[in-house]
Every structure is written in C-alpha cells, then in structure tokens.
Phi, psi and omega in degrees: 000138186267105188311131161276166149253357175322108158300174201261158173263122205201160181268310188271175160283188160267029192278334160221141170264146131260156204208129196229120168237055161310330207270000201219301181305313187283343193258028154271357164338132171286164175072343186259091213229087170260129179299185183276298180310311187294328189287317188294327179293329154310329182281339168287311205280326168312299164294339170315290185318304205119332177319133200271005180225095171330006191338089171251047163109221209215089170310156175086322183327289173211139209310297207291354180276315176301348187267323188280012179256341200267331176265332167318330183281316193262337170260356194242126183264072199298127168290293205254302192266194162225144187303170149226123181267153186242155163181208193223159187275150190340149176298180168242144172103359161259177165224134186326331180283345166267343190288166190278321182271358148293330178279330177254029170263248219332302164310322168311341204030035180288129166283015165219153181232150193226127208247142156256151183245102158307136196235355186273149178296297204276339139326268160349306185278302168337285174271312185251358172077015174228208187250113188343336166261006165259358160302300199272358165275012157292275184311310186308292223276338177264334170268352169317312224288284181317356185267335196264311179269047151072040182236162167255163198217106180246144173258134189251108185293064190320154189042008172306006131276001174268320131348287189284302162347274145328310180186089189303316186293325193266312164313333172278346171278325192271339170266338175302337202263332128333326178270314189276334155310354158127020194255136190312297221211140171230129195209117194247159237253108144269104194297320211251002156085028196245348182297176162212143200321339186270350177300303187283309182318310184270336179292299170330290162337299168247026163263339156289305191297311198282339197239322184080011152310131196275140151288120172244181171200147192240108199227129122315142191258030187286035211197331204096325160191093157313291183307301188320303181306335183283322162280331171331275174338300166314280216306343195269004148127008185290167199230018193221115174248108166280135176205145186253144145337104164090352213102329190295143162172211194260156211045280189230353170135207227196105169312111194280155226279299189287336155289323170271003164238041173265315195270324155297017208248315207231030159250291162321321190037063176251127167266104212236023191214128194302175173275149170092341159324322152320306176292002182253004177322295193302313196269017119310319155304336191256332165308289195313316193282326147348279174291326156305339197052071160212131190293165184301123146322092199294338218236003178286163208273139184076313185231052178261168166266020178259353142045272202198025151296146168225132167234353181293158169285344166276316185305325197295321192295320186272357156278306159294005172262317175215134183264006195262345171311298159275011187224148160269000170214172163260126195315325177297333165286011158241026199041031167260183201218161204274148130201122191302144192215086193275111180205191197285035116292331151356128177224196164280324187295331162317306204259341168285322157320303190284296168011274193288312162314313169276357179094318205282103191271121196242055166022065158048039196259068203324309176289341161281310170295267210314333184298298199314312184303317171306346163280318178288326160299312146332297201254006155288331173309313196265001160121024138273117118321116179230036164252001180216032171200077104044277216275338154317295215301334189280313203265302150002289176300321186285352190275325198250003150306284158327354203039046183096000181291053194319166203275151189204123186257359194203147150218158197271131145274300182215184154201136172226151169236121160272141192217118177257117165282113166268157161313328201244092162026347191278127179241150185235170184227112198220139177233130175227130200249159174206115195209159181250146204199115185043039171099338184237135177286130189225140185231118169251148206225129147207183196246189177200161164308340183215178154274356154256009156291311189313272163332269191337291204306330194280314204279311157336299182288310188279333182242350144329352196291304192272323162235099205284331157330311199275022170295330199284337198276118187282124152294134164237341193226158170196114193233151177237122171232155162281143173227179246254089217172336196228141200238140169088206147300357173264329161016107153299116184252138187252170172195141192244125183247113147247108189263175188194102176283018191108354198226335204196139163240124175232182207229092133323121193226132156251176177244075173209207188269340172267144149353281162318279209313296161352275173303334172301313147011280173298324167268334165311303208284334186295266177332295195292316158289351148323317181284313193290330160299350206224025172053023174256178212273174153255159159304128174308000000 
C-alpha cells in the first residue's frame, strides 16, 4: 500500500497538535485488552472527535497491530486525523534501509511515523549496549532514512527528563540531532511520571531556546499530574500534547485527552479541535469507555457526570440565581449537563432546581417544596439515597405534587422468593408476585439465578400481559450495601437498581431490613418509572 502525506480534511492548521495514543499507549492498561474491531471503533470515534493524530500501534511488532493498520485504510474514512505508525530507531551496528522493523513502519503505510529515541545516558548503555555516539547516529540515520521515503516524522525522546537530570547536554544532544535530521516534532517523554509542573516549564524552556526544536511533550500520572505538565509544557512552548483517551494507559495512566483540550480550547482559547466538536467530548469519552469495558469515570473533569453536580443547598441557592457561581464553564460546551443532587443537604432552592430539571413545575409553591424537603430528609434518615436514584426521587416528587397520591400502574397483593438447598449442593430460586393491574388480578410464578432474578423475572411475565411496553425493559446494575450504624444480621440494607429500555437508564432505591424486601422496592419504582418514561397514563 502506498502511503500519503495528504492531510486528513481539517479546519485547522499545523500549528498545534494534538496527538492521541490511545491505541498503543493506553491500551497498556491493566484490564484492557483490544481486539483489531475494537481498535478501529476507537480510531473512529477519536476522528470523529478531531484529533490530528491517530497512534495505532507498532507494526510488525504483533500481527493484531499489523491488521489493524492494513483494515484502517481500507475501512475507515478519516475526516480529521492521520494514522501513525509507532516504532523505534534502527538497531545499532546496522542502517535503517536494512532494518526489519524499519521496513515495517514503512509497510504499513501510515503517513507519519513516531520514532521512540533513546535520550538518558545510562539507557542508552544499558538497555541498548551501546555508545552515546551510535545512539545518536541512530536517531540521524532512521529519520533521514523515513524523511526520504515521503513519511512525516515525530520522535518521542524516551525518559528524557530524567535523562536531562543526569545528564542535560547529551539529552539536548538527541534532540538537536533528531531536529536537524529532519523530524517534524521532537517530544519529550516522562516516561516515569515523576516531574512536576514547574520542573516540565522549565527543563522545556530551556531545551527550546538551546536546541531550537519544535517540541512536544508526552506526560505520565505517576505524580497525579500529567494534564498540569502537559499545560506546563504549553505555557513553556511545546505545540504537540501526546494524550490518551480517558486517561488510560500503564500504572496509573496518561495525560488524559479531554481536560487537556477542554482547557485548551476554552482556557487557552487555542483552537485545536474542528468547530463544534468540543461539544461532543463527554459522549465520546463515555463511546471509548465502552468498547474498552471500563465504566465511565463518574467524578472525571468535564465530562464525568458528577462534573457539574451540586448537592449543597448553598451551591443551589446561588445557582439558581446564576449557574457561573458555581460552575467554571458552562457544562454544555463539552456535552455534558448541570445536575441537582437532592439529598438530606437539600434546601429549596434544590428541590425547585431539581424540578424544573425533571419537567415538573412546581409552580412557586413554597409549601410544597418545603413538604418535598422534609420527605427526602426523613427517608434519608432512615438509609435512602436519592443523589444516586434519579428516578425514586422523580416518583417521590410527583406523589406530593399529587397531595400524597402516589403514582400507581399495579398494586401488589403479595410477593414472596423461595431459595432451596438442594442435596447435590446446587440452588434453585423461584418467586411468585400477585398483583392487580387495570382491574385483572395477576399471578405469576417464576424461577431465577438468584431470588431477585426471580422476582424481576416474575414480576416482569405477570405484568407484560398488560403492558407490553416493559418488554423493552434491562436489569443493568445491582448494588447492596449494609449500612452503617447496625451490626449483623439485623442490618438495614439499602439497594440501587439500574434499568434500561434501550434508549435511557435510570436508577432506583430501596430500603429495608431484608435484603429481598429491598431490592422489591426498588424494583416496584423501576418498573413505574418505566411506564411513565414510555408515556403510559397511570391508573385513576
């Protein structure tokens, strides 16, 4: 395959990079393990996003990075980036037009290639055996070589503050020597993640002035803070920010991708993302964590969904009056969204907030909110949450909206889950619910992996009869915690349901001393707000 130097169709210029090695950096993660499909749906969803440079691994390397360069080309219609192939400069005692693993960054046909360089001294002797001046006639000689056969060329100066630490003229040697051979961007790398921001400012500074190099920087979290080093780096002038999706990457991670260009876009006001792109941040980050199988980061900055939560009743007050009081952006310009978080911290200005946020108005009615705060304090007392059940706290609300009326599509005559110790050691789980529903009594018996499988399975077959609606409906999550105050088996157990018709997920809570009872609870409020998301009337 014949390689381009043709940009990718882009707004911007080349004047600053972004730069994403999710596919190769990030995917050292523990727990993260990607296939060739997975790697492309990322690389989609990355161009999607805007980012100008794509890293998707190291051909040659291992079959599945080589298939994922040889299926990209031909399947993926890059808007915004351009592939990169990653890989390392020439063996020593040989020259890059013989080496094997130069040729196969060149077979790939990615049109940039990113060389890693050694740049610490005691590497160099160490790890590759050989002598700071066949180090660096390495580096000269594979990006000359790759300049010549039409590739663009960035080197990443591996361990290079630690490197300068030890010994700064010869780390300042590998990039000058690197830069006059021809390499677009020379970018150096704390592989081990121990700097700190005024350290990467200043160390940059004068590697810029001294070598005259465009610069980049490539930061690790072993410290906590990558994204600061990585704006360090900026303010001291590098223009290529290496970043991973989410964060991810080996140990603790990666200067993650979406704080630093949140804050470049809208701290900096460097436009480094096509327009309108920004606003699609949060619900990329949350595509990516997906396809990885890692859940979404609730508390990560912009676009987890604790964010831009408030739960004190002073952040409410003063939001409602302004949401820039409490907030440093406005949440929608990365797509993310404001959310009231109603809990025994709760005042009015919350629960009028939270309102108007569920569609319910509840029309300045000072004696209703105030009724509504006194319930969510009350039944928080006794081990509900509703900062983390959305959708309780919404049928709550709509009940004392109602003057006490709960909202109601069924009513339970009984439910009981039987759980059998069989002899050959093995249990079976069976539940039977009775409920009445639009006038017909209904009973139903089913069995399950557990006794709240059951019940779900049960309660679900008795009322599909009637609402043909709850077919659509997913159990996704299920959590029990004891809580804390009560020792043993006498225990108060709270339990958190997350449902899902295919389109939305909302959250649910029960309370009680049994387990089971609990989670039936939880699952009642599941099920009714199901109906009620899916527009159906309630029973008069």
């Amino acid at each position: 395959m014949t390689a381009t130097t043709d940009s990718a169709t882009s707004e911007l210029d080349d004047s600053f990079h972004v730069f994403d090695t999710t596919l190769r950096d990030g995917a050292q993660r523990e727990g993260i393990n990607l296939t060739v499909a997975d790697k492309l749906a990322i690389a989609r969803h990355l161009d999607e996003f805007g980012v100008g440079f794509i890293e998707g691994g190291w051909p040659g390397a291992n079959p599945r990075d080589t298939e994922f360069f040889a299926r990209a080309q031909q399947e993926i219609d890059f808007q915004h980036a351009q592939l990169v192939a990653f890989g390392s400069t020439r063996r020593a005692g040989t020259t890059a037009a013989e080496d094997p693993q130069v040729r196969a960054l060149l077979d790939s046909g990615a049109p940039v290639i990113t060389l890693v360089a050694k740049s610490h001294d005691r590497h160099v002797e160490l790890a590759l055996r050989t002598t700071l001046d066949e180090n660096l006639d390495m580096v000269r000689d594979t990006v000359s070589y790759l300049k010549e056969q039409g590739r663009r060329v960035f080197v990443d100066c591996e361990h290079f503050f630690d490197g300068y630490r030890a010994n700064p003229e010869y780390a300042k040697s590998v990039v000058r020597t690197a830069s006059e051979a021809g390499a677009d961007v020379v970018v150096l790398c704390d592989t081990n993640g121990g700097m700190l921001p005024a350290q990467i400012q200043a160390v940059v500074s004068t590697v810029l002035a001294d070598t005259g190099a465009r610069l980049g920087i490539h930061a690790q979290d072993d410290t906590g803070c990558a994204v600061a080093n990585t704006l360090a780096a900026v303010d001291a002038g590098a223009t290529h920010v290496q970043c991973t999706a989410n964060g991810y990457g080996e140990r603790v991670g990666n200067a993650n991708l979406f704080p630093v260009v949140a804050a470049l876009e809208l701290k900096y006001g460097k436009k480094v993302l096509p327009e309108g792109r920004l606003r699609e941040m949060t619900r990329i980050s949350h595509a990516i964590a997906e396809v990885v199988n890692l859940t979404p980061s609730t508390h990560q900055p912009y676009v987890g969904v604790s964010a831009f939560a408030h739960k004190a009743g002073l952040h409410a007050s003063a939001i409602k009056v302004d949401p820039d009081l409490y907030q440093h952006i406005d949440p929608e310009q990365v797509g993310n969204t404001m959310r009231m978080l109603v809990s025994d911290m709760a005042g009015r200005a919350s629960v009028e907030l939270k309102g108007k946020e569920l569609g319910i108005d509840l029309g300045g009615d000072r004696e209703l909110v105030a009724r509504v705060v006194e319930r969510v304090k009350e039944r928080e007392l006794k081990g509900y949450t509703y900062e983390a059940a959305d959708a309780s706290f919404e049928l709550l609300l709509r009940t004392e909206v109602q003057g006490g009326r709960p909202l109601r599509y069924f009513e339970v005559e009984s439910w009981r889950a039987i759980v059998e110790d069989r002899p050959d050691g093995t249990h079976a789980n069976e539940a039977t619910v009775k409920l009445w529903a639009k006038g017909e009594r209904l009973v139903s018996t089913a069995e399950g992996n557990g006794p709240v499988n059951a019940l779900d399975r049960a309660l679900r077959v008795a009322l599909e009869k009637i609402y043909p609606q709850l077919a659509k409906l997913e159990l996704v999550d299920y959590k029990v915690r004891i809580l804390e105050g009560v020792h043993g088996t006498q225990s108060t157990t709270r339990v958190l349901i997350s449902t899902s018709d295919g389109t939305g997920e909302w959250s649910t809570v029960g309370v009680a001393a049994n387990v089971i009872a609990a989670s039936w609870q939880a699952l009642e409020d599941a099920y009714t707000y199901g109906l009620l998301r899916a527009g159906v009337q309630p029973a008069q």
